[in-house]
C-alpha positions, 0 to 999 in steps of 0.5 A, a space after each residue: 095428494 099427487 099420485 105417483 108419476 107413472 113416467 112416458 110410455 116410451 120403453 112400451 112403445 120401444 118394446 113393442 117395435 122391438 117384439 114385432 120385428 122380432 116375431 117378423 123375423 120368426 115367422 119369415 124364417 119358419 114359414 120357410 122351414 127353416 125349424 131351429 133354434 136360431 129361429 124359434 128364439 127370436 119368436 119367444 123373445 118377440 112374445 115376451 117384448 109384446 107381453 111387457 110392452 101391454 102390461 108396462 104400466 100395471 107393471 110400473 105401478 107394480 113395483 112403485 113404492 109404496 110397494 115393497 123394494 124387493 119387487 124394484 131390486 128384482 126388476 132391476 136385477 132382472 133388467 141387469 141379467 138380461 143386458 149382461 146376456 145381450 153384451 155377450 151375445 154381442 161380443 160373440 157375434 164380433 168374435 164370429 164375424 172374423 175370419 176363421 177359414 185356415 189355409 190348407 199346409 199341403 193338398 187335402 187327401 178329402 174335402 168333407 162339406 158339412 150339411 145345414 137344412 134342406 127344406 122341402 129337400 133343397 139346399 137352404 140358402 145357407 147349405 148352397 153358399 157352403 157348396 158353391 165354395 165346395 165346388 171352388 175348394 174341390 176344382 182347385 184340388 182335383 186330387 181330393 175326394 168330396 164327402 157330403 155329410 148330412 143325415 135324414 132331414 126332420 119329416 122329409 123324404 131325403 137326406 141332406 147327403 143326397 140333396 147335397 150330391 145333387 147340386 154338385 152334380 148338377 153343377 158338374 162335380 164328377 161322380 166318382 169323386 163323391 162319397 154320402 154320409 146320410 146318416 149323421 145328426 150333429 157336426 160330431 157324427 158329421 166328422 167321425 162317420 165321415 171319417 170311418 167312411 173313407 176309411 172303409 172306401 180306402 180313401 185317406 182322410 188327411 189331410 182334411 178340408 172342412 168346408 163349412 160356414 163363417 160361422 161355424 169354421 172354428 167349432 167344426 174344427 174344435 170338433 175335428 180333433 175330438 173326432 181324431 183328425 189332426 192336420 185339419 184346415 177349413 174352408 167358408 162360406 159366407 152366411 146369407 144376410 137374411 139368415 146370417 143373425 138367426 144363424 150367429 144367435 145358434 151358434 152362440 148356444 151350440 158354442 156355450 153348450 158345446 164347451 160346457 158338455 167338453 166336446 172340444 
């Protein structure tokens, strides 16, 4: 009797292309500080890729009959939740990669920069892009004062408010228009201390531009409003090739997570 044909390893060799690349792009990324989940999950997927790519065939003969049909409808099934996650992935890294900026309806009484990692304690490549247009933002209405935003960075001497202040400052922004928030750990915090800071300095918040990243433009300012601004409008920056996929992949979870919590 011919034994069962086991099919071409083809989806192992496909899988194992895939894992490595996969833990290439973690590695990079974290052997460069840059710790989140954007960055982490990319690994973990890359191990799983692996892990089915060497085990393929014990796995082909694990489920092939005469072995019991609930093992093919679990695989099938699990194969099916898995493209159903990559599909609305997908549709949200389309939905993102649009223009999400707004143009301000009046001059903004504050630009508020919101901070995105500093390590070794200097600005990652995707908080640099979102300063550099804060210096355009802030040169164009001179009138508005620049409030950092970014508390203490994980396991660093520094705050991303101060290293952020920094690199304004190096690049000609006066002092006297800036304001610190250092004590800020989520975009909600980024926006409320911002807020009750400018408040205590006398200074009006709105109208308010938020200066942001392409990505995150829309959620900062569904987080705005829950914050209590009302006339908000916002400003991005363009997110770094190298990062710009690690960074979309952690919003489309801080997004989900961020509806499902009814923060917006």
């Amino acid at each position: 009797m011919k034994p069962p044909t086991l099919g071409r390893p083809w989806p192992a060799v496909a899988l194992g292309l895939v894992g490595a690349l996969l833990l290439v792009d973690s590695a990079v990324l974290l052997a460069q500080h840059q710790v989140n989940f954007g960055t982490i999950l990319p690994g973990l997927l890359g191990v799983a890729a692996g892990l089915l790519a060497w085990h393929w065939p014990a796995l082909r003969r694990w489920r092939a009959p005469p072995a019991p049909r609930w093992r093919r409808v679990l695989w099938r099934t699990s194969w099916g939740v898995f493209a159903l996650w990559l599909l609305s992935l997908l549709v949200f890294f389309a939905f993102i990669r649009a223009d999400h900026s707004t143009s301000p309806d009046q001059a903004p009484a504050a630009i508020v920069v919101l901070g995105s990692g500093t390590p070794r304690c200097q600005p990652s490549a995707t908080l640099s892009a979102r300063l550099d247009e804060a210096l355009q933002q802030a040169r164009h209405w001179p009138q508005a004062v620049v409030v950092v935003s970014g508390g203490p960075d994980r396991w660093l001497d520094c705050t991303e408010a101060d290293v952020m202040a920094d690199y304004l400052l190096q690049q000609g922004l006066p002092e006297a228009r800036l304001l610190r928030e250092s004590r800020s750990t989520s975009t909600f915090e980024n926006l409320r201390w911002s807020r009750e800071l400018l408040a205590s300095r006398g200074q009006a918040a709105e109208p308010l531009l938020l200066v942001t990243s392409d990505f995150h433009a829309l959620r900062a300012r569904l987080i705005a409003r829950r914050a209590g601004f009302i006339d908000v409008a916002s400003a991005t920056a363009p997110t770094p090739l190298p990062v710009r996929y690690n960074a979309w992949l952690r919003e489309y979870f801080a997004f989900a997570s961020g509806w499902m919590l009814g923060e917006y």
